[in-house]
Structures are given as structure tokens and as C-alpha cells.
C-alpha positions as CSV (number, residue, x, y, z in Angstrom):
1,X,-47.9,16.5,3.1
2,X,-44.8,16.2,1.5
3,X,-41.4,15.5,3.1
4,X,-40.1,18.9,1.1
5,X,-43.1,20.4,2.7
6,X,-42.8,19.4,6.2
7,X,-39.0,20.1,6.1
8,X,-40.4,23.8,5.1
9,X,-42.9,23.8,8.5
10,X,-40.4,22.7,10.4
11,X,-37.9,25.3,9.5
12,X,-41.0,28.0,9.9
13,X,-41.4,26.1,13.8
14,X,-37.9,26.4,14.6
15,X,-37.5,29.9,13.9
16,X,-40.7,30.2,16.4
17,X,-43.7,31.0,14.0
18,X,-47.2,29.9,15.0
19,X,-48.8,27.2,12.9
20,X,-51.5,30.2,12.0
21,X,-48.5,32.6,10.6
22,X,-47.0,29.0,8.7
23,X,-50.7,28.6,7.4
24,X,-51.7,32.3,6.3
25,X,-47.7,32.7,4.6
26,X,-47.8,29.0,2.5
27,X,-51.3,30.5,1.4
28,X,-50.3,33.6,-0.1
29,X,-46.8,33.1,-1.0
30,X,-46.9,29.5,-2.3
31,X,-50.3,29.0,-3.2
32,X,-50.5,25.8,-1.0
33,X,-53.7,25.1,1.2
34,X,-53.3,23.6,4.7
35,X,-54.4,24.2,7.6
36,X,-52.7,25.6,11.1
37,X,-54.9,23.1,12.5
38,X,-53.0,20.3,10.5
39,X,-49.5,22.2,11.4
40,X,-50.5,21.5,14.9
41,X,-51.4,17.9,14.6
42,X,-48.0,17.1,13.0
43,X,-46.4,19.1,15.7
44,X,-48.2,17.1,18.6
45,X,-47.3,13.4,16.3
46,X,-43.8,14.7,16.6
47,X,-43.6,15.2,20.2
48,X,-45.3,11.7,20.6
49,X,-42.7,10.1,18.8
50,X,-39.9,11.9,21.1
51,X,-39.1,15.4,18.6
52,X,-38.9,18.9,20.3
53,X,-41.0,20.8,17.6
54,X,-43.4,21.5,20.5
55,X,-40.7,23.5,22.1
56,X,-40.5,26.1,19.9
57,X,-44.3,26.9,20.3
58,X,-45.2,30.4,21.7
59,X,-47.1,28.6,25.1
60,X,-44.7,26.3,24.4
61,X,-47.6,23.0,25.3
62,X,-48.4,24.8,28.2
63,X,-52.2,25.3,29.7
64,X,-53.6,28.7,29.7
């Protein structure tokens, strides 16, 4: 990933869309592949080096 690509993520997870709704829109709108499942693995290295992405999450980390 790109920085100018996770800048674009990250602005998509502050403004509280799930990593699926990041994935399916950079799919048809930008023709770029990636997975939500790879949106949520940088989300989760993020909070382990001390960012609040994770925050911004609709369960917010939280077990359901």
C-alpha cells in the first residue's frame, strides 16, 4: 500500500466507514484491489503502535 493510499483509508475510517464499504468503493470507483481484510490488519498495526483508527470502527474493537 501506498502512503497516498493509506492517507485515502484513513480519511474513509475517520469519517466511520467499515473496512468492507472502503474495499467495495476503491473497487469500483478507483479500480484498485484490496482487501477489507487487509483495511483491518492496518487498522489493528495502527492501534499497536498507539493510533486511534480503531476508534472510529462501528463495534469500535469491542466483542460481540
Amino acid at each position: 500500500m501506498t502512503s497516498s493510499l493509506i492517507a485515502l483509508i484513513d480519511s474513509k475510517i475517520l469519517i466511520e466507514w467499515s473496512p468492507e464499504q472502503i474495499s467495495g468503493w476503491l473497487r469500483e470507483d478507483h479500480n484498485i484491489l484490496i482487501s477489507h481484510e487487509t483495511i483491518y490488519l492496518h487498522i489493528w498495526s495502527d492501534k499497536k503502535q498507539g493510533g486511534q483508527l480503531f476508534q472510529h470502527l462501528r463495534r469500535k474493537g469491542k466483542a460481540y
